[in-house]
C-alpha positions as a Markdown table, in Angstrom:
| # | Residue | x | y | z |
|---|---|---|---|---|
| 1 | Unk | -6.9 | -8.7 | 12.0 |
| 2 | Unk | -8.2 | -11.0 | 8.9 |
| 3 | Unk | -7.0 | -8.7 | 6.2 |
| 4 | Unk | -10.1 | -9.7 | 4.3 |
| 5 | Unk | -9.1 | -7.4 | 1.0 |
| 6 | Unk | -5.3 | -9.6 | 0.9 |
| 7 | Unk | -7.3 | -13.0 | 1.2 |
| 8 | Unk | -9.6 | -12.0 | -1.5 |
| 9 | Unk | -6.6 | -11.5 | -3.7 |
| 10 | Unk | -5.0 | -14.3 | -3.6 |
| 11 | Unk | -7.8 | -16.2 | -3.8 |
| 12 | Unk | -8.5 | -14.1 | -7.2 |
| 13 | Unk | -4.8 | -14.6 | -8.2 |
| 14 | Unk | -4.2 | -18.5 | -7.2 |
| 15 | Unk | -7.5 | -19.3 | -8.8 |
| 16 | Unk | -8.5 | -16.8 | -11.2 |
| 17 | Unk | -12.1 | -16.4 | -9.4 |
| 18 | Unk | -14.2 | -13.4 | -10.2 |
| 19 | Unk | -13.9 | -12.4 | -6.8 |
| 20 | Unk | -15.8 | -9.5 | -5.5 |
| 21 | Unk | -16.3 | -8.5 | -2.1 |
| 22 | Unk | -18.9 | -5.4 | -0.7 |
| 23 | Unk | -18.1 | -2.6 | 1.3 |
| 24 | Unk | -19.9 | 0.0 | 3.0 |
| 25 | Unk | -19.0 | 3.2 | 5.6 |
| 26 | Unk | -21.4 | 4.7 | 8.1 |
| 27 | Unk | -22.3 | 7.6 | 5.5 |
| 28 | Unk | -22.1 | 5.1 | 2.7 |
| 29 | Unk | -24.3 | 2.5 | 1.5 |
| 30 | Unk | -23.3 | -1.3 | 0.5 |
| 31 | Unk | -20.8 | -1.5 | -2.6 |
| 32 | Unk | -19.8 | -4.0 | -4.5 |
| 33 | Unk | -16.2 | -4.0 | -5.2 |
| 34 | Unk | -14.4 | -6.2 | -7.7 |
| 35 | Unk | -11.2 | -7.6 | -6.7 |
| 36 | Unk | -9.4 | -7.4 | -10.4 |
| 37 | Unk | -8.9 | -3.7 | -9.6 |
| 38 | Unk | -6.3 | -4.3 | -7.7 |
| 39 | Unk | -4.7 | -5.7 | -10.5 |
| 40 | Unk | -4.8 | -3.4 | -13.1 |
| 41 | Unk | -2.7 | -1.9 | -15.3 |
| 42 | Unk | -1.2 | 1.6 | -15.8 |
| 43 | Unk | -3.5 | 2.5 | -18.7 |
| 44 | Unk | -6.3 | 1.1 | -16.1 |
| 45 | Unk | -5.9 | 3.1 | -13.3 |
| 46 | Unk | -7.2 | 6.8 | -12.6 |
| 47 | Unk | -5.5 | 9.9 | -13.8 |
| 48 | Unk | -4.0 | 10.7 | -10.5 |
| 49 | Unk | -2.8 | 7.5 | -9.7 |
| 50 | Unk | -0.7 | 7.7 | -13.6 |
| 51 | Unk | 0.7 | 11.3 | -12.5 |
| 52 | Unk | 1.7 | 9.9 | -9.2 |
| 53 | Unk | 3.4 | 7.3 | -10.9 |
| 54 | Unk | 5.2 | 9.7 | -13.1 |
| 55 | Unk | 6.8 | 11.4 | -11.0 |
| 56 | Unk | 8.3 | 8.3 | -8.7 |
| 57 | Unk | 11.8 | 8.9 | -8.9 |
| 58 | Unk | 14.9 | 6.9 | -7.3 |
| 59 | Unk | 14.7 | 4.5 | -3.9 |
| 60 | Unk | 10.5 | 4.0 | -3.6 |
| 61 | Unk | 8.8 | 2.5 | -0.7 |
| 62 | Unk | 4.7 | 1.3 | -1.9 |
| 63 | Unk | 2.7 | 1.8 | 1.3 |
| 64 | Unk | -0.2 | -0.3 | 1.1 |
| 65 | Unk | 0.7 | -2.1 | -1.8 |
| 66 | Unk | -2.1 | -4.7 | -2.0 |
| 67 | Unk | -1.4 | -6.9 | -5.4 |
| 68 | Unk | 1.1 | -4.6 | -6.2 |
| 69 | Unk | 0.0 | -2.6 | -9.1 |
| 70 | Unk | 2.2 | -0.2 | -8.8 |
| 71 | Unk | 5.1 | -1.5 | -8.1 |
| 72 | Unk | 5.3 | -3.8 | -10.7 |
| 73 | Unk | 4.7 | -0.8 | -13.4 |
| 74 | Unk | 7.7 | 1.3 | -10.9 |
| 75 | Unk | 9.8 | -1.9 | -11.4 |
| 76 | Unk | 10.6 | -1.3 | -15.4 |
| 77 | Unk | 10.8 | 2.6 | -14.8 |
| 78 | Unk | 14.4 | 3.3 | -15.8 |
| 79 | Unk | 14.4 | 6.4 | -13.4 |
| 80 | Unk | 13.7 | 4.2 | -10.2 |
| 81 | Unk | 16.2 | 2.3 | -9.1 |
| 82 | Unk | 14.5 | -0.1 | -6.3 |
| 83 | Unk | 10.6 | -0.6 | -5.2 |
| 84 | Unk | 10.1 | -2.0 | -2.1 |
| 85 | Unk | 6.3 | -2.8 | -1.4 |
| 86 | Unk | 4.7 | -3.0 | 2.0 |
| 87 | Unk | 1.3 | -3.9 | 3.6 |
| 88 | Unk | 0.2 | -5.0 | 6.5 |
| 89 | Unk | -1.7 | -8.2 | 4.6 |
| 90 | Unk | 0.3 | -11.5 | 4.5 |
| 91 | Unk | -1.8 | -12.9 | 1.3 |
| 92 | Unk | -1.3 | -9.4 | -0.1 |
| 93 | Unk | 2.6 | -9.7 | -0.1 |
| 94 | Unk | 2.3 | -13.5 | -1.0 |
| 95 | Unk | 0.5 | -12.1 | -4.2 |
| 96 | Unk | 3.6 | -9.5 | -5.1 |
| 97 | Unk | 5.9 | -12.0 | -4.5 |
| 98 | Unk | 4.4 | -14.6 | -6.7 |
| 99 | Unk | 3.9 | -11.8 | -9.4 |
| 100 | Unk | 7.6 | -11.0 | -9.5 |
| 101 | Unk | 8.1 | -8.1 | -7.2 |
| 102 | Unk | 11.2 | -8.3 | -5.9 |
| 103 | Unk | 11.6 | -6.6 | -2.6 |
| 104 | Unk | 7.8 | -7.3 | -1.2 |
| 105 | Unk | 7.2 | -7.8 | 2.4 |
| 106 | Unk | 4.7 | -7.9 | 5.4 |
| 107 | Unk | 5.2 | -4.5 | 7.2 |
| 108 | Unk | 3.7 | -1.6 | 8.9 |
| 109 | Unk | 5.0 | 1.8 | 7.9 |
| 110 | Unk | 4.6 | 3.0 | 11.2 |
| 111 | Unk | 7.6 | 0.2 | 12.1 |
| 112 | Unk | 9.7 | 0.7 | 8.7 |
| 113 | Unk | 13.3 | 2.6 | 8.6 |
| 114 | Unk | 15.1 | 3.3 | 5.7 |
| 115 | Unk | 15.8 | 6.2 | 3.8 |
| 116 | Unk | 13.7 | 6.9 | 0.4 |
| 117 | Unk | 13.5 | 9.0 | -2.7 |
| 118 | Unk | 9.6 | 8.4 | -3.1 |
| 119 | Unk | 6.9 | 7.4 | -0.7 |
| 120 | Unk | 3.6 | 6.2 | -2.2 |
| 121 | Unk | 0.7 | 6.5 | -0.6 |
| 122 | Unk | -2.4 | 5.3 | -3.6 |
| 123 | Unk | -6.1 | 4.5 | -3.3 |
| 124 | Unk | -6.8 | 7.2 | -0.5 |
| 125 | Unk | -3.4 | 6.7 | 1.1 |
| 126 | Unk | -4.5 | 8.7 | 4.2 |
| 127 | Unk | -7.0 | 6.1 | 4.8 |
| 128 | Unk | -4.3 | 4.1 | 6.8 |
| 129 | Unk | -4.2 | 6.6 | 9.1 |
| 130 | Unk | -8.1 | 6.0 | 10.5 |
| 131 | Unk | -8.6 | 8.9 | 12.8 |
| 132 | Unk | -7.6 | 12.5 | 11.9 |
| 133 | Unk | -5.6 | 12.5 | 15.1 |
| 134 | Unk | -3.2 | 9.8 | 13.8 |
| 135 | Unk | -2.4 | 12.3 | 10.9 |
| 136 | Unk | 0.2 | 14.5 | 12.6 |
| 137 | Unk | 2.6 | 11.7 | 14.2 |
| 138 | Unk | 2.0 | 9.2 | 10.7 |
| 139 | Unk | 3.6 | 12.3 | 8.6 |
| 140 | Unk | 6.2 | 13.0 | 11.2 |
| 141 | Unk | 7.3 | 9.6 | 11.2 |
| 142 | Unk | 7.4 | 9.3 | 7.0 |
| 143 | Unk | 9.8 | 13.0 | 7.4 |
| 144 | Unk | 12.1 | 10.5 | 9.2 |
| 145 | Unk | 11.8 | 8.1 | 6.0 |
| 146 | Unk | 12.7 | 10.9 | 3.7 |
| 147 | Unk | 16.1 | 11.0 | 1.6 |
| 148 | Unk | 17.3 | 14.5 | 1.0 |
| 149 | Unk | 15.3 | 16.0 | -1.8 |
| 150 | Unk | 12.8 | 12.9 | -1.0 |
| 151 | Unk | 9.0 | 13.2 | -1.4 |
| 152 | Unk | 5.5 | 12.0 | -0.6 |
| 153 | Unk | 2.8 | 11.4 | -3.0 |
| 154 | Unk | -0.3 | 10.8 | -1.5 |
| 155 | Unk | -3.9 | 11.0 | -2.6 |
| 156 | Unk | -7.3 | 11.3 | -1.0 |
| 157 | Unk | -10.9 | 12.6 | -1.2 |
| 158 | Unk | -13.0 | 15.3 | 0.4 |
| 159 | Unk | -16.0 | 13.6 | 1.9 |
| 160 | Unk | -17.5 | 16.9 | 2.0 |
| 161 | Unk | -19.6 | 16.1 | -1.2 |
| 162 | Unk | -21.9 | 13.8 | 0.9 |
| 163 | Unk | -23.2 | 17.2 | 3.0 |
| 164 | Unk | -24.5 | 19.1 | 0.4 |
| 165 | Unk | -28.3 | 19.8 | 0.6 |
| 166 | Unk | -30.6 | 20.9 | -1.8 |
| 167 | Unk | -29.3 | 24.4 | -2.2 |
| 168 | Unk | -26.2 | 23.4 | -3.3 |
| 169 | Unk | -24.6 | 23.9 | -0.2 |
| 170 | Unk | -22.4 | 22.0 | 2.2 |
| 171 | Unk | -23.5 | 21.7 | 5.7 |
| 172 | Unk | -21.6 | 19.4 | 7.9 |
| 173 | Unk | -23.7 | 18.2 | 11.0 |
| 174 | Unk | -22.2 | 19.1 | 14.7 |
| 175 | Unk | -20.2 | 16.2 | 15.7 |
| 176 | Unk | -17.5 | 15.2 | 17.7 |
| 177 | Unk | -15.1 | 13.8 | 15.0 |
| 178 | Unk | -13.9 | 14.9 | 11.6 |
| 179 | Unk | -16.2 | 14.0 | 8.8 |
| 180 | Unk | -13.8 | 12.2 | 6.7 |
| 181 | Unk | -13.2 | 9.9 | 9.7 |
| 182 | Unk | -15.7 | 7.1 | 8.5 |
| 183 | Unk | -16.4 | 3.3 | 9.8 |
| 184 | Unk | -15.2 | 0.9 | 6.9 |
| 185 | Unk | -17.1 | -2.4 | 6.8 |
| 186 | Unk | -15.5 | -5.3 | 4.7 |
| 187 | Unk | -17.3 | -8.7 | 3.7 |
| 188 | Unk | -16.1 | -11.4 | 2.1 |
| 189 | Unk | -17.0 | -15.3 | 1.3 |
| 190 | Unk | -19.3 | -15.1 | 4.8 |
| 191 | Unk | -16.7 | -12.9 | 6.8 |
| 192 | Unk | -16.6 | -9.8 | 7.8 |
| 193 | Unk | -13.8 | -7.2 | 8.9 |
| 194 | Unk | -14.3 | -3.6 | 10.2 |
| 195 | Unk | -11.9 | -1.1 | 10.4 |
| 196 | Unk | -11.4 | 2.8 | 10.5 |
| 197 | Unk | -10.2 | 4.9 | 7.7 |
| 198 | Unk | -9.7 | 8.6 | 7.1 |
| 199 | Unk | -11.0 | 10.8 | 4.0 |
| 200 | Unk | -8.7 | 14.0 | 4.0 |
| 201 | Unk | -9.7 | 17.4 | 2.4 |
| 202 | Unk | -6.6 | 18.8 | 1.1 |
| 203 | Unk | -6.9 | 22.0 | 3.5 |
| 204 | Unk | -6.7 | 19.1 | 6.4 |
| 205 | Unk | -3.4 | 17.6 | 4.6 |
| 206 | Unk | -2.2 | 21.0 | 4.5 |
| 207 | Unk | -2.3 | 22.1 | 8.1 |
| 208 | Unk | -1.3 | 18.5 | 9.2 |
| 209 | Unk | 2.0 | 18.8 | 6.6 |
| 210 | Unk | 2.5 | 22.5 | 7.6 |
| 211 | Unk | 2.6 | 21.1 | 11.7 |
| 212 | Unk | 5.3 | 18.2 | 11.0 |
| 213 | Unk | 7.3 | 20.9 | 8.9 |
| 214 | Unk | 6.5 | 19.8 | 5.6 |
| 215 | Unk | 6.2 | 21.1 | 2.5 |
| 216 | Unk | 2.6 | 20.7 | 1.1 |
| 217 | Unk | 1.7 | 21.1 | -2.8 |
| 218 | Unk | -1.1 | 19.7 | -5.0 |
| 219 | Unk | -0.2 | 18.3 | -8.1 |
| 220 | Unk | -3.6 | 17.7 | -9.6 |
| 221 | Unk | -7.3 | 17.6 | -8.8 |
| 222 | Unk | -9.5 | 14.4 | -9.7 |
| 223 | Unk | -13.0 | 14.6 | -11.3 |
| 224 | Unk | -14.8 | 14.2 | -7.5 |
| 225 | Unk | -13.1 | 16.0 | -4.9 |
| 226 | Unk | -10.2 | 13.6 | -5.4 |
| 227 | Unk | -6.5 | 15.0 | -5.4 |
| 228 | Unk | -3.1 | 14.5 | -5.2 |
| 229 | Unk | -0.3 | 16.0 | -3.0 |
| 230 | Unk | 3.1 | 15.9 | -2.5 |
| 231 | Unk | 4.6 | 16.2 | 0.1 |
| 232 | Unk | 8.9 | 17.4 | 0.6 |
């Protein structure tokens, strides 16, 4: 995999480029997508992004870190006492480690062990999971991650929005897969990456959580069919 999104910040970060690059899905049209957002600060980032950052307690594992946003606010929280930030990208981690974070490094989740107080999963941290039928044994194998009392804190979106006609109604076409499942195109400086990613509805969350024995609540709704859970 190129891990187009981790070259594209360090290429902003070693030479302070305005680097964009464009996405698009199969149900979305062509974006462009600056890359400074992943380096933003608290007061920067969306309201469910500050909650979930409020209530990271103890022993924290960053799934998906990117440039490390979040862990670097976690890192001067006196309540958390260790943030350990993974992703999958090499030039992601590179990033963290060159802007201080002290326990960064190139992993899968799916592949981590550990015990934790807090799990982060930001920026549509289902999306990771690509197909709905990844959901089940992905939140089974964080349960394993868990300290006693631990939690996850995971947001997502409801692509559900996209299906509404003119009647203000929502009507999903017959298809073989989940609607949230969608085809994620990235390009960058000439290249381009494709991958899958998963938009969960909270009700999908909920059933998946409820299947792996886990205890399901949401903290907050966003302003577009946006939430966050938590997970215990």
């Amino acid at each position: 995999m190129q891990h187009l999104l981790g070259i594209a910040m360090k290429d902003y970060f070693e030479n302070d480029l305005k680097t964009k690059v464009f996405t698009r899905t199969n149900l979305i049209d062509a974006e462009e997508f600056p890359v400074d957002y992943f380096f933003r600060e608290i007061e920067e980032m969306p309201p469910l992004e500050q909650a979930a950052l409020e209530l990271a307690y103890g022993k924290v594992l960053d799934v998906g870190c990117g440039a490390g946003a979040h862990a670097m606010y976690l890192q001067n929280v006196p309540s958390v006492e260790r943030v350990e930030a993974i992703d999958v990208s090499p030039e992601a981690i590179s990033v963290c480690q060159a802007r201080g974070i002290a326990h960064a490094r190139v992993q899968d989740v799916m592949l981590c062990q550990g015990k934790y107080d807090t799990i982060l999963l930001l920026m549509n941290g289902t999306g990771i999971c690509g197909k709905l039928s990844n959901l089940l044994p992905f939140l089974k194998h964080l349960k394993t991650l868990l300290a006693p009392e631990g939690q996850i804190l995971v947001d997502s979106s409801d692509l559900i929005y996209l299906f509404e006609n003119e009647e203000g109604e929502f009507v999903v076409p017959q298809a073989e897969k989940y609607y949230g499942e969608v085809e994620f195109t990235i390009n960058y400086n000439g290249e381009t990456e494709e991958l899958d990613w998963l938009y969960l509805s909270y009700d999908k969350l909920q059933q998946a959580a409820k299947k792996a024995k886990l205890q399901c609540e949401k903290i907050a709704d966003g302003s577009h069919f946006d939430y966050l859970a938590r997970l215990y």
